[in-house]
C-alpha positions in Angstrom: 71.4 -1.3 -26.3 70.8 2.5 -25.7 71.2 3.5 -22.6 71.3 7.3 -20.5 74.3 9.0 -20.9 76.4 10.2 -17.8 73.8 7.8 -15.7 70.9 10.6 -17.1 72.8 13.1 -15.0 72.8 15.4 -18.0 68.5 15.6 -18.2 67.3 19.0 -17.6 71.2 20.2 -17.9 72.0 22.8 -20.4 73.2 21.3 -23.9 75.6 22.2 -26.5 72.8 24.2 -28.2 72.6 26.4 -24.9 69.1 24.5 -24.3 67.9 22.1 -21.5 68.5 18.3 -22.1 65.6 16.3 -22.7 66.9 13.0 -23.5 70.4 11.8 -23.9 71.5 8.6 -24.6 75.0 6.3 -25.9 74.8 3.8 -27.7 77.4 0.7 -27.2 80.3 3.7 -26.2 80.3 4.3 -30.0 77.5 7.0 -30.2 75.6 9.5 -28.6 72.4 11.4 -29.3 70.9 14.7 -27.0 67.6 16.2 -27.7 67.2 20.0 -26.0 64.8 22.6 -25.6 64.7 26.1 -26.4 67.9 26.6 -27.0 69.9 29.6 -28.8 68.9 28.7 -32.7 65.8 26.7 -32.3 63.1 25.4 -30.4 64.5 22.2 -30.5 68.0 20.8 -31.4 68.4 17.3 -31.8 72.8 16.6 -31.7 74.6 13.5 -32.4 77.7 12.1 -33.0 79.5 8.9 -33.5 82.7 9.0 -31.7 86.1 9.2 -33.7 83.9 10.4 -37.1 81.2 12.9 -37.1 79.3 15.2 -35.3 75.7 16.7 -36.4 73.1 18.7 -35.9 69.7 19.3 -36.9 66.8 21.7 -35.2 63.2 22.1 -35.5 60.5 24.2 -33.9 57.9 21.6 -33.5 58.3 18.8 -30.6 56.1 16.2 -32.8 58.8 16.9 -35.5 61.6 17.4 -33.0 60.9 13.7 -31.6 60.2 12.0 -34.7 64.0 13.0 -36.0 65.4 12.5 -32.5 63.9 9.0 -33.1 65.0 8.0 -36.7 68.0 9.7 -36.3 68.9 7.0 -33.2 68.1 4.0 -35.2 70.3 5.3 -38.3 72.6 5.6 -35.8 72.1 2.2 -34.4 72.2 0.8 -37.4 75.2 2.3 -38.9 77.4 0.9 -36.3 75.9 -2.6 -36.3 77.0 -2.3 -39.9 80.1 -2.6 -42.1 78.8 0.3 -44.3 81.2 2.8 -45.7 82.2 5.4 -43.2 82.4 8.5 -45.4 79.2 7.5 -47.6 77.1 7.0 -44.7 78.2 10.1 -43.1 77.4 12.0 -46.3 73.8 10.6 -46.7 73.1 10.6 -42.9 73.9 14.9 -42.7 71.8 15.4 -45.8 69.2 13.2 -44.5 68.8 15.0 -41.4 
C-alpha cells in the first residue's frame, strides 16, 4: 500500500528539483515517488526511485500531463516490486518510458 512519506511532513516542502512538494509517497519501504511544482527545470518534476537500484526523473509543464505520469509512473512502480521481473531490463524500459 502507498502511503505519505516522512508522515506527509515533506508536502509543500521544497524538493530535489528546487520545487514545492505536492505529493510524496513510499511504497512498502522499497520505493518512493515526489511530484513538485515550479521548480528550477520545469513546471513540474515528477522523481522516483526504488531504493538500492535506480533513481529517475521526468518533468513536464502541464499539471494534467504532470499527474497522469506521476500516476502511471506509481503503478509501474508498484508493480515492478510486486514482481520477479529482471532488474536491469525493467529499469531500462521504465527510464525510456518515462
Amino acid at each position: 500500500m502507498w502511503g505519505p512519506a516522512d508522515n506527509g511532513e515533506t508536502i509543500g516542502q521544497i524538493g530535489s528539483e528546487c520545487g514545492i512538494i505536492l505529493e510524496d509517497e513510499v511504497y512498502k519501504d522499497s520505493c518512493r515517488i515526489t511530484l513538485e511544482k515550479d521548480g528550477a527545470i520545469a513546471l513540474f518534476s515528477i522523481t522516483c526511485g526504488v531504493y538500492g537500484l535506480m533513481f529517475h526523473t521526468t518533468f513536464s509543464d502541464d499539471e494534467t500531463d504532470a499527474k497522469i505520469k506521476y500516476k502511471g509512473m506509481k503503478k509501474e512502480l508498484e508493480t515492478f516490486i510486486q514482481s520477479n521481473e529482471n532488474a536491469s531490463k525493467w529499469c531500462r524500459k521504465f527510464t525510456s518510458k518515462w
